[in-house]
C-alpha positions in Angstrom: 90.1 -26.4 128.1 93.5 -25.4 129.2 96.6 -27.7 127.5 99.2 -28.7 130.6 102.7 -29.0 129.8 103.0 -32.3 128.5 100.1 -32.6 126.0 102.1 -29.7 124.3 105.7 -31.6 124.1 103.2 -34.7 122.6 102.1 -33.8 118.7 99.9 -35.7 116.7 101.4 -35.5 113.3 99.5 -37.9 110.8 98.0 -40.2 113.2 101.3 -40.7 114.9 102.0 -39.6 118.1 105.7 -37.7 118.5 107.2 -38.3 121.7 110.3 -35.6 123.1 113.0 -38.3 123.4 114.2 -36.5 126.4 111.8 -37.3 128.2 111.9 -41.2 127.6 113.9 -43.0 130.2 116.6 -45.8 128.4 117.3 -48.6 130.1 121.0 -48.5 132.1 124.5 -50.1 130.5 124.1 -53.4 133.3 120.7 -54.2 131.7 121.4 -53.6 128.3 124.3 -55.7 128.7 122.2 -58.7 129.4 120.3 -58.2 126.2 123.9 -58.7 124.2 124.9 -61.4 121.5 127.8 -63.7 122.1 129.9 -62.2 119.1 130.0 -58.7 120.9 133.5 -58.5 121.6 134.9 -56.4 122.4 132.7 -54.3 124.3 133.4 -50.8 124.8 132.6 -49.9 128.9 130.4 -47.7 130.3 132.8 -44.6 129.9 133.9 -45.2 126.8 130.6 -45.6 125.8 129.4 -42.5 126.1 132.7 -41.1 124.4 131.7 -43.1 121.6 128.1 -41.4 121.5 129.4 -37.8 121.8 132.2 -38.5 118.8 129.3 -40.5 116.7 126.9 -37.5 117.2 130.2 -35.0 116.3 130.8 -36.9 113.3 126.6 -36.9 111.9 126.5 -32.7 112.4 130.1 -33.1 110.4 128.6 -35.2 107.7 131.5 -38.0 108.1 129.4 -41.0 109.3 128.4 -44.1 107.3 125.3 -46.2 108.8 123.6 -49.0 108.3 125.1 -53.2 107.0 124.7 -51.8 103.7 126.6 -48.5 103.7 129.5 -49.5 106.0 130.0 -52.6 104.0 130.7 -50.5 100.9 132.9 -48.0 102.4 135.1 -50.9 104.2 135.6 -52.3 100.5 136.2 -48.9 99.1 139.2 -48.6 101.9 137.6 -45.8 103.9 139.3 -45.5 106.7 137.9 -45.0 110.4 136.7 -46.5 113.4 133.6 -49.4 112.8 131.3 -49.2 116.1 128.6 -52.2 116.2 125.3 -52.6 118.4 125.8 -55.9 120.6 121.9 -56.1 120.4 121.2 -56.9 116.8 119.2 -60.0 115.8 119.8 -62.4 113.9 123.5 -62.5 114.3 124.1 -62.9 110.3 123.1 -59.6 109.6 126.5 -58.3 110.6 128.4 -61.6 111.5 131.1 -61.6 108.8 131.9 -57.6 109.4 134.2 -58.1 112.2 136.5 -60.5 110.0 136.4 -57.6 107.3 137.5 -55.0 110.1 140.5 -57.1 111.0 141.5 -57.9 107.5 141.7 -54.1 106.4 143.0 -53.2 110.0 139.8 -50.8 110.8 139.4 -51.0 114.5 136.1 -52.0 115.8 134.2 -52.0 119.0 130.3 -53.6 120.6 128.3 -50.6 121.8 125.1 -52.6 123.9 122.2 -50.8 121.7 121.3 -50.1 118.2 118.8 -48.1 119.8 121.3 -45.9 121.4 123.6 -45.8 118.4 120.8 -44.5 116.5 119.9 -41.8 118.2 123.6 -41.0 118.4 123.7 -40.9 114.9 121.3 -38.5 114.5 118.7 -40.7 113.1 115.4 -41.7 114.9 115.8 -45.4 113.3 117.9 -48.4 115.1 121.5 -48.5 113.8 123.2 -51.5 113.6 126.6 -50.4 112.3 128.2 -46.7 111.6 131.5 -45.9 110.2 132.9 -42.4 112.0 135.1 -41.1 109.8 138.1 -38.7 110.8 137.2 -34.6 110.8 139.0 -31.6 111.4 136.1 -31.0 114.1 136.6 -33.6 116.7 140.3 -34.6 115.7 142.1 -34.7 119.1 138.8 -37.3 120.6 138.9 -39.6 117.5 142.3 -40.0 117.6 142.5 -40.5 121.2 139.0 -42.9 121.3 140.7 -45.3 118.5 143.7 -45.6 120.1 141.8 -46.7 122.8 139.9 -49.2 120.9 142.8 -50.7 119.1 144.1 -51.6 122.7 140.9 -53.7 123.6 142.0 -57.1 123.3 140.5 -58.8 120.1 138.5 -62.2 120.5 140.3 -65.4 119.6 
């Protein structure tokens, strides 16, 4: 029996199925902005997103990216400095809820992304990400600079 093209992009590995994310269509910015929590502001636009994406991916290859509640939360009390990107999608709100108030307290500027599921993959990870901390490199300097300047213009809620 002859193997078409696409049984050989799917392996079985374990019982699981791998799927080529590629190939996987995502959902567009105006529907996953439905999907979004009522804390997620402010909310980086479609353009910017992407940016965001494209510096998060810079800084995993560069090794200067916290992720995850747990991780961020320790680097934001050890005064790391950097720019805080959240998911808008994440559920229940008190997993991340009181992070925002941290951000603004040590002056770290922070923006809503609409998925974690997008964030992850940005991160280099195959797992959701709720929360990453992109730390400053020598690699994508002149875009990090110029992306959190951008974000510290975003008007803050009240």
């Amino acid at each position: 029996m002859v193997k078409s093209k696409k049984e050989e992009e799917t392996t079985v590995e374990n019982g699981d199925v791998a799927i080529d994310d590629s190939k996987l269509e995502r959902p567009n910015y105006e529907e996953l902005i439905t999907q979004m929590n009522i804390i997620a502001k402010p909310l980086a636009s479609k353009k910017m997103t992407k940016k965001i994406y494209k510096i998060v991916k810079k800084a995993a290859k560069a090794k200067q990216l916290r992720r995850g509640v747990k991780e961020v939360l320790k680097a934001i009390r050890k005064k790391e400095k950097g720019i805080i990107i959240f998911a808008g999608d994440v559920s229940p709100l008190d997993v991340y809820s009181h992070m925002p108030v941290m951000c603004e307290e040590n002056k770290l500027p922070y923006c809503f992304v609409p998925a974690r599921i997008d964030l992850g993959l940005a991160s280099q990870t195959k797992r959701a990400t709720c929360v990453v901390l992109v730390k400053k490199d020598d690699a994508y300097d002149s875009s990090f600079t110029e992306l959190r300047d951008r974000i510290k213009e975003m008007p803050l809620p009240l």
